[in-house]
N, C-alpha and C positions, 0 to 999 in steps of 0.2 A: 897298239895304242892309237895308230891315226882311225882304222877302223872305228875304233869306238869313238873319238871324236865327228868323225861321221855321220855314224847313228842317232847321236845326242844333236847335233848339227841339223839333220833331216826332221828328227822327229821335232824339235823347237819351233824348224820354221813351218811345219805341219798345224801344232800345235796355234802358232802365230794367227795365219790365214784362217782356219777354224774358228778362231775366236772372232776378227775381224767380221767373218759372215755370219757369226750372230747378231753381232751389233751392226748389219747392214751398211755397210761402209764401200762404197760406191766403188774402188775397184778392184773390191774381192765380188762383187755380186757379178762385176764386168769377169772376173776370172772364173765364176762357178758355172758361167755359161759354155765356156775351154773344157771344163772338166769333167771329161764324155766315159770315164772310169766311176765316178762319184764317189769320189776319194776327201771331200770336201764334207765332212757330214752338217747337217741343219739339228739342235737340238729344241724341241719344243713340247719341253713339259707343260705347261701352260698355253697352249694352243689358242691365238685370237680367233681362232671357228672351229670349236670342237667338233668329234665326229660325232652326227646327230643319227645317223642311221644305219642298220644291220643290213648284210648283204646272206641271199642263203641258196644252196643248190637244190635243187629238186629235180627229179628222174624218173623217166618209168621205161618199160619195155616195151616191145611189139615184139608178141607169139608166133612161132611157128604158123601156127592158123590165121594168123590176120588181128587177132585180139590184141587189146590195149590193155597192159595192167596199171594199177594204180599208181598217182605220181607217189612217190619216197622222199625222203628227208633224207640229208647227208648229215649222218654222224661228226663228221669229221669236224665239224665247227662247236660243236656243243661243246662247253666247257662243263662238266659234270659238279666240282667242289671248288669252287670261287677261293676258299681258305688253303686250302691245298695249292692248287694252282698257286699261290704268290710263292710258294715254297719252291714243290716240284710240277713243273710243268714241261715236259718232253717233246707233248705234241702243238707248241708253243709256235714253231716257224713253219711246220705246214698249215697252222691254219694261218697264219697271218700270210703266206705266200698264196692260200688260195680268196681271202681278203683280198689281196694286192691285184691277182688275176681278175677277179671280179670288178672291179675299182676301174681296172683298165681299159677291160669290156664294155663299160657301160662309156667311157672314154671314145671306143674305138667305134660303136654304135654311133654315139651323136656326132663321129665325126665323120663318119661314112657315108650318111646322106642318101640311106635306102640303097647304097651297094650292098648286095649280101655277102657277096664274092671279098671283097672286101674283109668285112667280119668274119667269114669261115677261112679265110687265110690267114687271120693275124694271131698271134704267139698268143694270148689270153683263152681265145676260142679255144685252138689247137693244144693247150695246157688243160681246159678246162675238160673237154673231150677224153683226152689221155686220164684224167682223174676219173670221172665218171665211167670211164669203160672197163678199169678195174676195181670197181665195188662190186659187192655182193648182185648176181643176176641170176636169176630163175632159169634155170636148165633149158628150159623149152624158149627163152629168150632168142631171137635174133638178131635183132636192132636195139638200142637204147635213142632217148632223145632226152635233153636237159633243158632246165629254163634256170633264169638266175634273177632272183627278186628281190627286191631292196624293199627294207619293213622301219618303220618309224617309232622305234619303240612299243610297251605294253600300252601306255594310256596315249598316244598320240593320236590327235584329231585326221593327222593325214592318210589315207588310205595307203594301203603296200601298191608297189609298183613293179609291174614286169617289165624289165630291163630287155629282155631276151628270152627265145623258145628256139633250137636247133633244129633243124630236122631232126627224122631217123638217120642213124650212122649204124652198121652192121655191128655187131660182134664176132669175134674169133677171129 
């Protein structure tokens, strides 16, 4: 019995503080800074700066011989049936977690300040690499290299923009 008082106890004042940091209330925002778990969630269906732009991987190989083959396109983001997807959607948290790494990247770019060392050390790259290095590669492949490019929609006036280009990185 106290257990469950407990729980009802924990989860209320979870609840409480949640709510608070909606409504921005000055020292739940002082406590979401404490909360290095992110156990505090932010709900924002209605977003005052919605996301205005796609982020997308591209890849190619370098041959045995020394040759480049063509950049690729990562499946892994395409959403095939928009109507379906609201139903069942599986591959729902990989793409959004290679969203999130992309997101980071271009983060961890402007904040780097033309360190490369930098960028190839940090958890985004290093995530993003481990993706790309097991997709589909051409047998006589030795290195892969990726770029990741932010595009501004179908009719937008602003040109796409590369975020980033890797080096080559081996395979196998």
């Amino acid at each position: 019995m106290l257990y469950g008082v407990f729980v009802v106890g924990f989860f209320s004042v979870w609840l409480f503080i949640s709510a608070c940091y909606q409504a921005e209330i000055k020292w739940c925002m002082r406590l979401k800074t404490r909360d290095r778990f992110s156990l505090i969630p932010r709900w924002t269906f209605f977003a005052p700066n919605p996301i205005s732009s796609d982020y997308h991987v591209i890849y190619r190989d370098r041959m045995e011989d020394g040759t480049l083959g063509p950049w690729k396109t990562s499946e892994a983001l395409a959403s095939r049936n928009a109507l379906l997807a609201a139903l069942w959607n599986p591959r729902k948290r990989s793409r959004k977690a290679l969203t999130d790494w992309m997101r980071n990247l271009k983060r961890v770019v402007r904040r780097s300040r033309g360190r490369e060392n930098v960028v190839r050390m940090s958890f985004p790259y290093i995530a993003l690499l481990y993706f790309v290095s097991h997709l589909e590669h051409d047998e006589s492949s030795c290195s892969t290299q990726f770029a990741v490019v932010q595009t501004f929609g179908h009719h937008a006036s602003r040109a796409s923009r590369l975020i980033l280009h890797s080096e080559f990185h081996e395979l196998h």
